[in-house]
N, CA and C atoms of all chains as a GROMACS GRO file, in nm:
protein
  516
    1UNK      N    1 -21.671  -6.331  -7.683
    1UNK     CA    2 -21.671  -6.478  -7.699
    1UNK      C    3 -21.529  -6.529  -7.723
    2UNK      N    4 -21.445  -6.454  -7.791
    2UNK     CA    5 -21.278  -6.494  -7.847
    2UNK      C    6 -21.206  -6.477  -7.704
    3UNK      N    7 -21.238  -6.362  -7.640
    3UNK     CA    8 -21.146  -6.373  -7.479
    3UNK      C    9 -21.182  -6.443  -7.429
    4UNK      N   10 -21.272  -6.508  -7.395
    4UNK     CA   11 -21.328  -6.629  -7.342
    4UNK      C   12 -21.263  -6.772  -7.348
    5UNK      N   13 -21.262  -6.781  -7.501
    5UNK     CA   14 -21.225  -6.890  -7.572
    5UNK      C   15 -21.056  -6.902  -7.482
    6UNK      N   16 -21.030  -6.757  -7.564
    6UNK     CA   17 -20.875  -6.786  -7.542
    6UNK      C   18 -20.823  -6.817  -7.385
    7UNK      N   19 -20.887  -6.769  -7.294
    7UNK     CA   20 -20.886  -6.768  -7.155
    7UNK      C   21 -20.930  -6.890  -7.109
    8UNK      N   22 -20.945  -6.992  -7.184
    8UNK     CA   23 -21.001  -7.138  -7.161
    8UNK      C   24 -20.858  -7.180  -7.211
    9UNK      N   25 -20.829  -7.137  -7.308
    9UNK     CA   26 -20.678  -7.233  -7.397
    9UNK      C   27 -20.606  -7.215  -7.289
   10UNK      N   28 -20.588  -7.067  -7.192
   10UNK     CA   29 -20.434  -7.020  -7.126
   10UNK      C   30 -20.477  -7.101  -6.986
   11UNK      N   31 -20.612  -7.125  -6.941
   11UNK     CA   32 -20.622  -7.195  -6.797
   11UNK      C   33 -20.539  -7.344  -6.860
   12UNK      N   34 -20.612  -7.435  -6.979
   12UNK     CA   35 -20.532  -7.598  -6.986
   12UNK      C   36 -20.413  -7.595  -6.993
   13UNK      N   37 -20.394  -7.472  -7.045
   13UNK     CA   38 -20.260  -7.498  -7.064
   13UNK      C   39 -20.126  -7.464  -6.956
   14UNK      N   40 -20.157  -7.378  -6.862
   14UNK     CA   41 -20.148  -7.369  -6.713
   14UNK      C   42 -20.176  -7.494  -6.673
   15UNK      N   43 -20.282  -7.534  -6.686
   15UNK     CA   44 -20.325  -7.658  -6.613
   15UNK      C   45 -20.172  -7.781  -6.656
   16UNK      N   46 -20.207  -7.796  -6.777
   16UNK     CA   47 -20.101  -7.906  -6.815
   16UNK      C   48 -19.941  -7.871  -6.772
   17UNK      N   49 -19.936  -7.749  -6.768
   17UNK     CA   50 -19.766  -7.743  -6.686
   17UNK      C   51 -19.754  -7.781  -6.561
   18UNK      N   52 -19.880  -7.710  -6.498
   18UNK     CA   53 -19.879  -7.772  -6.387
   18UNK      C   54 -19.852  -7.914  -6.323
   19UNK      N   55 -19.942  -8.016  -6.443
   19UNK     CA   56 -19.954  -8.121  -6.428
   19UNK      C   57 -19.787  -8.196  -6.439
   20UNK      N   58 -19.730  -8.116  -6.542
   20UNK     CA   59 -19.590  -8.159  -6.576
   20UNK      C   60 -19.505  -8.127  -6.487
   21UNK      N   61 -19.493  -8.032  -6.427
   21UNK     CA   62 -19.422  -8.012  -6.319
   21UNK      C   63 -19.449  -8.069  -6.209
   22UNK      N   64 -19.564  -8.161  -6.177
   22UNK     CA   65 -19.600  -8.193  -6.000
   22UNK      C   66 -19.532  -8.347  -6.075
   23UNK      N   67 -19.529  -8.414  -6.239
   23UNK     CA   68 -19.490  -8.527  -6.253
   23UNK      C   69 -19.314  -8.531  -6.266
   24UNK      N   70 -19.232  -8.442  -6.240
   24UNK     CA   71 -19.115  -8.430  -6.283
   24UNK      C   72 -19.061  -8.583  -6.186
   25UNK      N   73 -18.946  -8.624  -6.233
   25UNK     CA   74 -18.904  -8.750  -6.171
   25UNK      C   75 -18.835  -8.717  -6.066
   26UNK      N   76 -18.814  -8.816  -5.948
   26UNK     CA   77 -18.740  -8.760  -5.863
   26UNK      C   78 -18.624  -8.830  -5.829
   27UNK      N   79 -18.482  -8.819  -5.870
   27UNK     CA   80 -18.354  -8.913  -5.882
   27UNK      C   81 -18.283  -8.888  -5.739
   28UNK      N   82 -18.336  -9.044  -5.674
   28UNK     CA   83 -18.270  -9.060  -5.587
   28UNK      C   84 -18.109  -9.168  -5.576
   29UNK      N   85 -18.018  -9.078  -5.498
   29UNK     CA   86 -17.910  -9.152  -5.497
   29UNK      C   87 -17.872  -9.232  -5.344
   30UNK      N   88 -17.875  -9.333  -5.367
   30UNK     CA   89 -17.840  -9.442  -5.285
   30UNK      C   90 -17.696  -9.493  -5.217
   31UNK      N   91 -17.660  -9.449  -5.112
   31UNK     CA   92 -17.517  -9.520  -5.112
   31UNK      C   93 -17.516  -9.638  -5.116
   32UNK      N   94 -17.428  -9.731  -5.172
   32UNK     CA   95 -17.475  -9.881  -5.167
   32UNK      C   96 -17.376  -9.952  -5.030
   33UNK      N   97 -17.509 -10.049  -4.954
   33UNK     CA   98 -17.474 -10.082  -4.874
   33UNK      C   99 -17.335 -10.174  -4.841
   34UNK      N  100 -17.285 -10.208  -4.989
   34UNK     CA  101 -17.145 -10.328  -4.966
   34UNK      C  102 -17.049 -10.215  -5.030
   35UNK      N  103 -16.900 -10.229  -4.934
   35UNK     CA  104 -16.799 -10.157  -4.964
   35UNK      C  105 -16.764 -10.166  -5.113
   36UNK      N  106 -16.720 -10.030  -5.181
   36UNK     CA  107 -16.717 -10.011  -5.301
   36UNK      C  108 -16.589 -10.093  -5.322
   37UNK      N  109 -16.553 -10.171  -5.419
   37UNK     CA  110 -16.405 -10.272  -5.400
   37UNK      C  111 -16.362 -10.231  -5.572
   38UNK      N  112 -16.243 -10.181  -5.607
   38UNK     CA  113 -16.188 -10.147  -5.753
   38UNK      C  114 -16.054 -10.234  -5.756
   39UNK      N  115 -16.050 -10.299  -5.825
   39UNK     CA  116 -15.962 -10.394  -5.872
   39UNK      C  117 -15.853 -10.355  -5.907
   40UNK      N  118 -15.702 -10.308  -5.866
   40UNK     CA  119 -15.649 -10.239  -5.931
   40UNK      C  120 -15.545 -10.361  -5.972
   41UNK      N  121 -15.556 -10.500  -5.965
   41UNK     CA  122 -15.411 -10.574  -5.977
   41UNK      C  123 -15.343 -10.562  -6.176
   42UNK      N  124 -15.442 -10.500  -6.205
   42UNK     CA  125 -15.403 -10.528  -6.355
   42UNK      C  126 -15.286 -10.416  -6.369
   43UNK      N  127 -15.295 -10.302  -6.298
   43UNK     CA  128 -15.227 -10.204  -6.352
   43UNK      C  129 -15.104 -10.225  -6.264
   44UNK      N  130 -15.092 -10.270  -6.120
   44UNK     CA  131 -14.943 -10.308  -6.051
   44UNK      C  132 -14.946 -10.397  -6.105
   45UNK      N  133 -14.936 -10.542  -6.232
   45UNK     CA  134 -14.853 -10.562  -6.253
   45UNK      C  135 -14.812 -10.517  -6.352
   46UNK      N  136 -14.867 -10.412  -6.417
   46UNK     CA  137 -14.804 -10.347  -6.531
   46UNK      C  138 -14.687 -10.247  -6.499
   47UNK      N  139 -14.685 -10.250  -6.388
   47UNK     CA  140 -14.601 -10.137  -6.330
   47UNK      C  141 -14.486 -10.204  -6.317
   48UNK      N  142 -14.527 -10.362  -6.235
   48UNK     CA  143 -14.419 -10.458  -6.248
   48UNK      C  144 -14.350 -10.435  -6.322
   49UNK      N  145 -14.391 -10.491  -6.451
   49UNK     CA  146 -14.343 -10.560  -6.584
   49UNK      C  147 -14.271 -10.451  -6.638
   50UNK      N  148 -14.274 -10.340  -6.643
   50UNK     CA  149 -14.213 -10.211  -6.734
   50UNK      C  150 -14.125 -10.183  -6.610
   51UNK      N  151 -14.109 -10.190  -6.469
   51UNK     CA  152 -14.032 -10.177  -6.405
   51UNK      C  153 -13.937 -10.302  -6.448
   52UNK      N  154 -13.950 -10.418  -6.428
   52UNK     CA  155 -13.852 -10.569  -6.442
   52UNK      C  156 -13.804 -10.501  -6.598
   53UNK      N  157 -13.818 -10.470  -6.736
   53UNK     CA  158 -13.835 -10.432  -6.847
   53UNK      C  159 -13.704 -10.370  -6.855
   54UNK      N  160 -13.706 -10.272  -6.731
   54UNK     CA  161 -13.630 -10.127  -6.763
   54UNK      C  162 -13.474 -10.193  -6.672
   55UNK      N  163 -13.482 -10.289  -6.584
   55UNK     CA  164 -13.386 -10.330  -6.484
   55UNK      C  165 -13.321 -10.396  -6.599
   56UNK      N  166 -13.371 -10.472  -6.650
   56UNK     CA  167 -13.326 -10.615  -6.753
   56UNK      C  168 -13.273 -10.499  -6.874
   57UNK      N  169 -13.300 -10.394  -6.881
   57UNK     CA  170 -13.274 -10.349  -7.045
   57UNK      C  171 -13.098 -10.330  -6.975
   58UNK      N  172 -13.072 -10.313  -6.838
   58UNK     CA  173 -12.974 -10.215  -6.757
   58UNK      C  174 -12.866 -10.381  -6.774
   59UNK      N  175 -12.930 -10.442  -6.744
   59UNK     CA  176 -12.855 -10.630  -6.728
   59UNK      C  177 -12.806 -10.622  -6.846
   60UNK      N  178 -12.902 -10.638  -6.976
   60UNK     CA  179 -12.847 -10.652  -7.086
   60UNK      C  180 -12.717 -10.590  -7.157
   61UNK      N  181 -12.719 -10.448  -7.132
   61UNK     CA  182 -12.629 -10.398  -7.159
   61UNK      C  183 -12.504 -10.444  -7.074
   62UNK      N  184 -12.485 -10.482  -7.055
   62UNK     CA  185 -12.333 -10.560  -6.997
   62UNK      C  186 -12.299 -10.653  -7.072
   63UNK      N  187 -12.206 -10.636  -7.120
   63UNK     CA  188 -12.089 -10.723  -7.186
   63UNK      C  189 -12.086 -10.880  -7.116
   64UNK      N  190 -12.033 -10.826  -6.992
   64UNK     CA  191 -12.038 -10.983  -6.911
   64UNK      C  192 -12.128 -11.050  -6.896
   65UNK      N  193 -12.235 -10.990  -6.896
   65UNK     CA  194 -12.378 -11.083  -6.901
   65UNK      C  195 -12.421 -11.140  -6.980
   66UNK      N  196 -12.437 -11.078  -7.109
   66UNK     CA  197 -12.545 -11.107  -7.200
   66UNK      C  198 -12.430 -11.050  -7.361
   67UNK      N  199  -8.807 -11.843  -5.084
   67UNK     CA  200  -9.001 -11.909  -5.047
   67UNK      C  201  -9.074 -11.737  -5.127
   68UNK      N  202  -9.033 -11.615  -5.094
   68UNK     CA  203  -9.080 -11.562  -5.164
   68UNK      C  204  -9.097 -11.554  -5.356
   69UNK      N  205  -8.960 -11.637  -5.389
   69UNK     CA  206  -9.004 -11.653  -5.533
   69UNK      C  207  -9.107 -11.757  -5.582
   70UNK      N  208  -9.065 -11.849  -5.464
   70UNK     CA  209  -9.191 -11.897  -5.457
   70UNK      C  210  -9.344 -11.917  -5.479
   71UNK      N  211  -9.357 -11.808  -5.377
   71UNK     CA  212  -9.469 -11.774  -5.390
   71UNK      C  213  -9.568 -11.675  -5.460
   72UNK      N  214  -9.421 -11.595  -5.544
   72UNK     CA  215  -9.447 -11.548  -5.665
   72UNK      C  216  -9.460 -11.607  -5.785
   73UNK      N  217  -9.391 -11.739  -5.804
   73UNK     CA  218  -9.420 -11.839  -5.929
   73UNK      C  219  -9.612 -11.877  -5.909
   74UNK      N  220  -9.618 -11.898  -5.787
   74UNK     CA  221  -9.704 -11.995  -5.819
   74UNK      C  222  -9.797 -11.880  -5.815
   75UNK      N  223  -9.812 -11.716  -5.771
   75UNK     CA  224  -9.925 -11.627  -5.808
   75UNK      C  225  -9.945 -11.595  -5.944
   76UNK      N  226  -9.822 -11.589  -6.035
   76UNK     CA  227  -9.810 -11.565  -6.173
   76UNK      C  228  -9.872 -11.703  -6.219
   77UNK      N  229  -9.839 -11.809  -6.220
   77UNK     CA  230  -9.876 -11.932  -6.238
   77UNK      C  231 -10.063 -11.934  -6.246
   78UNK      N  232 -10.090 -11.938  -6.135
   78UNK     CA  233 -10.266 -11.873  -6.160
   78UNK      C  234 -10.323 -11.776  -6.225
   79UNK      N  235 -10.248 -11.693  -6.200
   79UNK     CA  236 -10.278 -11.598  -6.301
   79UNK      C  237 -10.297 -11.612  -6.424
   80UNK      N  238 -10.216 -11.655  -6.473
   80UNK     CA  239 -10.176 -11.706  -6.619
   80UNK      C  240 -10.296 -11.847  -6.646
   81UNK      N  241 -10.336 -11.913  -6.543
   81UNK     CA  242 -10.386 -12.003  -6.563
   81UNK      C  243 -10.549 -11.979  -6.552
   82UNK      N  244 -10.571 -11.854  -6.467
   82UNK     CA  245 -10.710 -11.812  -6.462
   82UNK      C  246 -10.712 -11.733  -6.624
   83UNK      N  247 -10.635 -11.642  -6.646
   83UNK     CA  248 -10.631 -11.655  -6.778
   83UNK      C  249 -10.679 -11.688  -6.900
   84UNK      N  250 -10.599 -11.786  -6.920
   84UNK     CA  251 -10.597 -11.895  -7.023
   84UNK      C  252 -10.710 -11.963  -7.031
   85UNK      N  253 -10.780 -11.971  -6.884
   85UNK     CA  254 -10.930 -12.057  -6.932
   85UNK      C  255 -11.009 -11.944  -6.945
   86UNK      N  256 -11.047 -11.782  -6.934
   86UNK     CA  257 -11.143 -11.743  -6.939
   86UNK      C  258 -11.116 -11.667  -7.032
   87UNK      N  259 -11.185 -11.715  -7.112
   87UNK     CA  260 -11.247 -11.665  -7.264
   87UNK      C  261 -11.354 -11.593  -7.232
   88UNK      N  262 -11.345 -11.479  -7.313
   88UNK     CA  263 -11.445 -11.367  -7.227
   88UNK      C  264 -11.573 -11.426  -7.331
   89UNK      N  265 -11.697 -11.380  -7.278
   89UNK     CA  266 -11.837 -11.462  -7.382
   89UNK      C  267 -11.869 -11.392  -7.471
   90UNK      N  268 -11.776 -11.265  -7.478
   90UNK     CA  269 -11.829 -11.219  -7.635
   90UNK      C  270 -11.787 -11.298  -7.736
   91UNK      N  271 -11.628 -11.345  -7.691
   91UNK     CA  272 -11.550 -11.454  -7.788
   91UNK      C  273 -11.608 -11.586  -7.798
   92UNK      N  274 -11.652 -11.631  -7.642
   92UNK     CA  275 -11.779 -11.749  -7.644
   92UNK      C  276 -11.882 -11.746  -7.768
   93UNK      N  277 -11.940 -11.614  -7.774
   93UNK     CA  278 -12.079 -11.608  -7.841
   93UNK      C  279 -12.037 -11.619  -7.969
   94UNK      N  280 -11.955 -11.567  -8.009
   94UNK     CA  281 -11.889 -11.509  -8.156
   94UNK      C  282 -11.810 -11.654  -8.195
   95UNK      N  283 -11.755 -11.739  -8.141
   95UNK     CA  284 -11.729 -11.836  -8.221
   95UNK      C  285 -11.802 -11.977  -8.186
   96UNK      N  286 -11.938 -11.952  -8.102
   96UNK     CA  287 -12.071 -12.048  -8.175
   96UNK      C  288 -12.025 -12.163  -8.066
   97UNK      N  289 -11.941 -12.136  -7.914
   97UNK     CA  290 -11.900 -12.225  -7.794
   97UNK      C  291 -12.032 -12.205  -7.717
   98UNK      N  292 -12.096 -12.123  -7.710
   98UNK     CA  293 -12.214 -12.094  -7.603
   98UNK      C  294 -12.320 -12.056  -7.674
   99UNK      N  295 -12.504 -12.049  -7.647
   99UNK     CA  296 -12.592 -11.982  -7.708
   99UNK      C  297 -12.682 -11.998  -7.604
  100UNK      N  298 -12.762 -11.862  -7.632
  100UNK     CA  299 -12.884 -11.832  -7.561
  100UNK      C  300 -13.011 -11.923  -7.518
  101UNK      N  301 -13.022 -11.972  -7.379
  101UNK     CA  302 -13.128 -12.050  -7.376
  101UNK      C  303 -13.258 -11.981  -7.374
  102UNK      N  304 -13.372 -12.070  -7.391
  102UNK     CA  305 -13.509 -12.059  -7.363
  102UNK      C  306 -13.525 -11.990  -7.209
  103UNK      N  307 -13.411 -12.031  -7.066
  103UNK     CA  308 -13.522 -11.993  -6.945
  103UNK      C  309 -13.424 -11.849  -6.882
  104UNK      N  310 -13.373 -11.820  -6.995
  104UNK     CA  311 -13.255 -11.697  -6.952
  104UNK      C  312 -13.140 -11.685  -6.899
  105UNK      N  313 -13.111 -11.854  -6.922
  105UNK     CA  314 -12.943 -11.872  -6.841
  105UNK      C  315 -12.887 -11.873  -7.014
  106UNK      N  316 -12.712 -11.910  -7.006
  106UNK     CA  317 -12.646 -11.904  -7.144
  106UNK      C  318 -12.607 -12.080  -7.124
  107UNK      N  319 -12.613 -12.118  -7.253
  107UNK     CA  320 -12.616 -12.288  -7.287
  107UNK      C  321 -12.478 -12.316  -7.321
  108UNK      N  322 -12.418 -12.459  -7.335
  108UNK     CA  323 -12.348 -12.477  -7.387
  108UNK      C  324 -12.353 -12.520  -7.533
  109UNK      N  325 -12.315 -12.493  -7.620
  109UNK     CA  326 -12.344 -12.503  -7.762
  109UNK      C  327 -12.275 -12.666  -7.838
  110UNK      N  328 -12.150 -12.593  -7.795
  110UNK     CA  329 -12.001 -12.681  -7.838
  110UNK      C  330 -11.914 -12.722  -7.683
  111UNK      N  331 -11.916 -12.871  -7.666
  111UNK     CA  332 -11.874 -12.936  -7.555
  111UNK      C  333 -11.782 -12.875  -7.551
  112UNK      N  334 -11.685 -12.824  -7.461
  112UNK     CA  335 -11.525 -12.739  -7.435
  112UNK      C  336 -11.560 -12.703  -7.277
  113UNK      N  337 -11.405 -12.747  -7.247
  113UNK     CA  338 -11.337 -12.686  -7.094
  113UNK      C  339 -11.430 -12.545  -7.111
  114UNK      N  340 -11.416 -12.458  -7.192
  114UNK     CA  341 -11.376 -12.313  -7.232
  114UNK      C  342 -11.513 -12.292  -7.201
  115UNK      N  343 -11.618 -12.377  -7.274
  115UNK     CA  344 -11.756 -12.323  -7.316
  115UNK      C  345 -11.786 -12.369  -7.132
  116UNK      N  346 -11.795 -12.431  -7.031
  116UNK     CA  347 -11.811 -12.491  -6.953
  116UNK      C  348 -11.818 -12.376  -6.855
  117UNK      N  349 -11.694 -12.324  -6.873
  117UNK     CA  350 -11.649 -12.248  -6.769
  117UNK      C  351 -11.691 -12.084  -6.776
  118UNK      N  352 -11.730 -12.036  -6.891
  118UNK     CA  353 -11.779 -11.904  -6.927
  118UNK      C  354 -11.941 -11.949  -6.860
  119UNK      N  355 -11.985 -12.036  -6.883
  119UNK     CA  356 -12.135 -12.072  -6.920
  119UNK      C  357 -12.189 -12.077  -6.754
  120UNK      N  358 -12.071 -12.111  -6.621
  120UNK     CA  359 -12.094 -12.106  -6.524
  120UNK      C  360 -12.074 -12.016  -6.478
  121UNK      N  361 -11.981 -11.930  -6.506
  121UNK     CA  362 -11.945 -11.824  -6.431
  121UNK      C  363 -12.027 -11.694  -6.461
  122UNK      N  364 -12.090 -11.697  -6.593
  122UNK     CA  365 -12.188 -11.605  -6.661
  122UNK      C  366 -12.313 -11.664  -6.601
  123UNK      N  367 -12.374 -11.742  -6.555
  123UNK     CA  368 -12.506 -11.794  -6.522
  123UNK      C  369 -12.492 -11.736  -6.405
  124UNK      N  370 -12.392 -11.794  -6.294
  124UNK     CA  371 -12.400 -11.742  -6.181
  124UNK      C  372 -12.416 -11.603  -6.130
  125UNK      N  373 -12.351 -11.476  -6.225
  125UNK     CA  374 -12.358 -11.382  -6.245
  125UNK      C  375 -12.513 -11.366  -6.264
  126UNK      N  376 -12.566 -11.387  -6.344
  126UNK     CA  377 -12.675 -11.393  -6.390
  126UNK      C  378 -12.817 -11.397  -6.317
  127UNK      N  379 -12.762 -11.524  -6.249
  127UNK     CA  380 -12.848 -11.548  -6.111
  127UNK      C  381 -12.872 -11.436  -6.021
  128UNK      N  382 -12.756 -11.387  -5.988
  128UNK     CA  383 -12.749 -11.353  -5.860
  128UNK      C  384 -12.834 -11.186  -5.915
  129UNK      N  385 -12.826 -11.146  -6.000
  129UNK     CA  386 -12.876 -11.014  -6.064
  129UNK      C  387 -13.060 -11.096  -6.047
  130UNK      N  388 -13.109 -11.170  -6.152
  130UNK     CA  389 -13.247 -11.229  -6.156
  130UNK      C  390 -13.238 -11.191  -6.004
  131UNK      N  391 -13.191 -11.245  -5.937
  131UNK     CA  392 -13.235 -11.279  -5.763
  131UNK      C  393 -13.298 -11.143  -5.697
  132UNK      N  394 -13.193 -11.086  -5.714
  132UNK     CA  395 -13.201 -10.894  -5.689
  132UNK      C  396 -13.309 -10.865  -5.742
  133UNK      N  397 -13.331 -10.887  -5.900
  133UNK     CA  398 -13.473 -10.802  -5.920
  133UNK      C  399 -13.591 -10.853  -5.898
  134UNK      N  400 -13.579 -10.970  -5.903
  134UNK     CA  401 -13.704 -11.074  -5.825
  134UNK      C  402 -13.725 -11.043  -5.651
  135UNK      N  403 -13.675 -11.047  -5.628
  135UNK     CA  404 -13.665 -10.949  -5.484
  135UNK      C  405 -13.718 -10.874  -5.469
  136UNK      N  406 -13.660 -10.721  -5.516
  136UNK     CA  407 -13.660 -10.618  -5.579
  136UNK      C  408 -13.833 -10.548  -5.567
  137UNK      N  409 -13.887 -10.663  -5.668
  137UNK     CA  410 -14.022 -10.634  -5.712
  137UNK      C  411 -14.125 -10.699  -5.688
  138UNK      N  412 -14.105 -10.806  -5.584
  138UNK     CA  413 -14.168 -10.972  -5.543
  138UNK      C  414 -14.223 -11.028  -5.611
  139UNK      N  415 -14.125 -11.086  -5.696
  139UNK     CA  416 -14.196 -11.151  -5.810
  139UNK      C  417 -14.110 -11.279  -5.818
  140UNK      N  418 -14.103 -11.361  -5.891
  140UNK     CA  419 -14.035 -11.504  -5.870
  140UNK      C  420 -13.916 -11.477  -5.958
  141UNK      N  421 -13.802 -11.530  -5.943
  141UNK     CA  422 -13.690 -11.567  -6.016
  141UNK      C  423 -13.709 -11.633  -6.145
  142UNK      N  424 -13.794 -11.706  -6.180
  142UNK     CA  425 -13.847 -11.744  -6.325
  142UNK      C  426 -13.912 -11.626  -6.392
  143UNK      N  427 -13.985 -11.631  -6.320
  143UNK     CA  428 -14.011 -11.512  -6.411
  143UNK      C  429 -13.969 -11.357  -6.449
  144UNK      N  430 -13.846 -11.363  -6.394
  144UNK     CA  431 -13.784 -11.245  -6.397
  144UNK      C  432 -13.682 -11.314  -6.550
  145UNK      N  433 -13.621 -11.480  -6.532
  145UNK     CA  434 -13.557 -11.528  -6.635
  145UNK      C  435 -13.639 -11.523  -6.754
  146UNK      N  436 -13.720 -11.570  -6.726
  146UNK     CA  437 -13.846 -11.582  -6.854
  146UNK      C  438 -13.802 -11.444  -6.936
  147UNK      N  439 -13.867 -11.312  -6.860
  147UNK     CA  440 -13.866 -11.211  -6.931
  147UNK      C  441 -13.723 -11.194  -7.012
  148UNK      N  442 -13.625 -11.197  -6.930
  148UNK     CA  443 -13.462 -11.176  -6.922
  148UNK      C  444 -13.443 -11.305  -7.123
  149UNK      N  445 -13.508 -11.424  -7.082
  149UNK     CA  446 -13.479 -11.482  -7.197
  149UNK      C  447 -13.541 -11.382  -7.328
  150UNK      N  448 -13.630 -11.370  -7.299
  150UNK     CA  449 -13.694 -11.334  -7.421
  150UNK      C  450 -13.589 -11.223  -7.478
  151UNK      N  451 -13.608 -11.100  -7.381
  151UNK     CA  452 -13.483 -10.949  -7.412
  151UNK      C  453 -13.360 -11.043  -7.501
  152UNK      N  454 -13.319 -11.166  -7.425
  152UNK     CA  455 -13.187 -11.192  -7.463
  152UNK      C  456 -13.160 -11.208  -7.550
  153UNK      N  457 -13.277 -11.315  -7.664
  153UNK     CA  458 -13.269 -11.401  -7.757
  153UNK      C  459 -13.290 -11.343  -7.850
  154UNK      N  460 -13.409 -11.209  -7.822
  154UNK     CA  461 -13.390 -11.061  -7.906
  154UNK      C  462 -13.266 -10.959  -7.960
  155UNK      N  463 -13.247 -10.966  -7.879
  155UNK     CA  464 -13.086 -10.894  -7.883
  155UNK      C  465 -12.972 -10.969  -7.915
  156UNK      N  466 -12.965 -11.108  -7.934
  156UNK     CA  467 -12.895 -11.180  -7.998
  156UNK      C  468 -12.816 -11.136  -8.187
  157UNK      N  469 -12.712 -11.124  -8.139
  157UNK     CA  470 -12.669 -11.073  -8.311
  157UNK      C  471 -12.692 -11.185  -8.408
  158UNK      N  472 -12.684 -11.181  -8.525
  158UNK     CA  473 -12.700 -11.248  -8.610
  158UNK      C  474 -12.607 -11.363  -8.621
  159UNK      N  475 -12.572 -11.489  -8.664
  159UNK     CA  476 -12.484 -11.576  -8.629
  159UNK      C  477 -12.440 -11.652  -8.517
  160UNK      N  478 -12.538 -11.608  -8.379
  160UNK     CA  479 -12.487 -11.613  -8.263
  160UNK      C  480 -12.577 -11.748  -8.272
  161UNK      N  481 -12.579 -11.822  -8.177
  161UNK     CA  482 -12.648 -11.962  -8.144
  161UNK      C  483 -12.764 -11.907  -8.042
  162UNK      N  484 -12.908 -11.960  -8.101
  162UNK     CA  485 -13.007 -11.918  -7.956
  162UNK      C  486 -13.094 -12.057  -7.983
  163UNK      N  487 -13.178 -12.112  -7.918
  163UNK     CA  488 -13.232 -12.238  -7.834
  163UNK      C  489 -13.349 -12.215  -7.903
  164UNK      N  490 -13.421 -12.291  -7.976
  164UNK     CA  491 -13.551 -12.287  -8.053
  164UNK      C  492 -13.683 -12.351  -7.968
  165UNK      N  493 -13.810 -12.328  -8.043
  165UNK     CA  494 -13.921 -12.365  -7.931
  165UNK      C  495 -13.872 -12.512  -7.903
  166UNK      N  496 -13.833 -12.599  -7.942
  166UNK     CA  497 -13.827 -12.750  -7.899
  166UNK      C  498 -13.663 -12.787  -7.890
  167UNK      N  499 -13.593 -12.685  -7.787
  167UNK     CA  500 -13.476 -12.685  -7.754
  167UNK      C  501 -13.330 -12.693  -7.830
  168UNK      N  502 -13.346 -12.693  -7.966
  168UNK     CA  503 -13.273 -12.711  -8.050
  168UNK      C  504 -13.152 -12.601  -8.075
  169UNK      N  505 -13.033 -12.578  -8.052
  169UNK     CA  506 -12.978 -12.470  -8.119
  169UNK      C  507 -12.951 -12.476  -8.317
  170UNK      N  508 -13.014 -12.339  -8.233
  170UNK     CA  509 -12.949 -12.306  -8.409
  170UNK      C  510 -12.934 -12.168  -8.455
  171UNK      N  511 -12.881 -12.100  -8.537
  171UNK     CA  512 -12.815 -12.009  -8.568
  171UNK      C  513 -12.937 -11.869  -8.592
  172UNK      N  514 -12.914 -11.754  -8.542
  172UNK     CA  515 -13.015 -11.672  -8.540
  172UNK      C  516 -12.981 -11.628  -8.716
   0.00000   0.00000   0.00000
């Protein structure tokens, strides 16, 4: 009667993996249809600015100028 | 005619000279001070202050021009930045241009 029993617990519980595994999610990836566009103007003009920065530090140092 | 024309080269000479007061001496005795848009001001009305103040701007210019160029960016705003460095670096005693145009003594 106990192998029985227990042989009922090991089929649900087979059963329920089963069930968990046929529900696993399925992650689909999409290319998106509008061109990917990344903004880069923030960082050229930072490139600017520490470039103009480093010219002007070169100006300053002159006597005749500044 | 050649002594001539040696008087009158010494003659300029002497006379280019005499008006150019170099702008450290400008800055240091309070004839010129630092503006707000990155050119140098006149402080104290003088031949002296007049003539440093043009010949140093123009200089000045023509450098802004280059790095505004340079980096395509506008000539103001190459002065803009250029003022700020300047008015920073200004020694103590020197004359620099306040928010509402005023000189006065750093």
């Amino acid at each position: 009667m106990k192998t029985l029993h227990n042989s009922k617990v090991l089929l649900s519980v087979m059963l329920a993996c089963y069930a968990l595994v046929g529900c696993s999610p399925t992650v689909k990836i999409e290319p998106p249809d509008k061109p990917i566009v990344i903004n880069l103007n923030v960082k050229i003009e930072h490139e600017i600015k520490i470039k103009v920065d480093k010219e002007l530090d070169q100006l300053l140092s002159d006597d005749e100028l500044f | 005619m050649k002594s001539k024309l040696l008087v009158l080269f010494a003659a300029l000479l002497l006379s280019f000279n005499a008006f150019a007061i170099s702008l450290q001496d400008a800055k240091a005795q309070g004839l010129v001070g630092e503006q707000l848009n990155g050119y140098l001001g006149v402080v104290k009305s003088s031949a002296e202050a007049k003539s440093v103040v043009s010949s140093v701007n123009a200089k000045r210019k023509a450098h802004y021009e280059k790095i505004a160029k340079k980096n395509s960016i506008t000539v103001s705003d190459v002065a803009k930045l250029a003022a700020e460095k300047a008015i920073q670096a200004t020694k103590k005693g020197h004359y620099i241009q306040n928010k509402s145009g005023k000189w006065v003594k750093k």
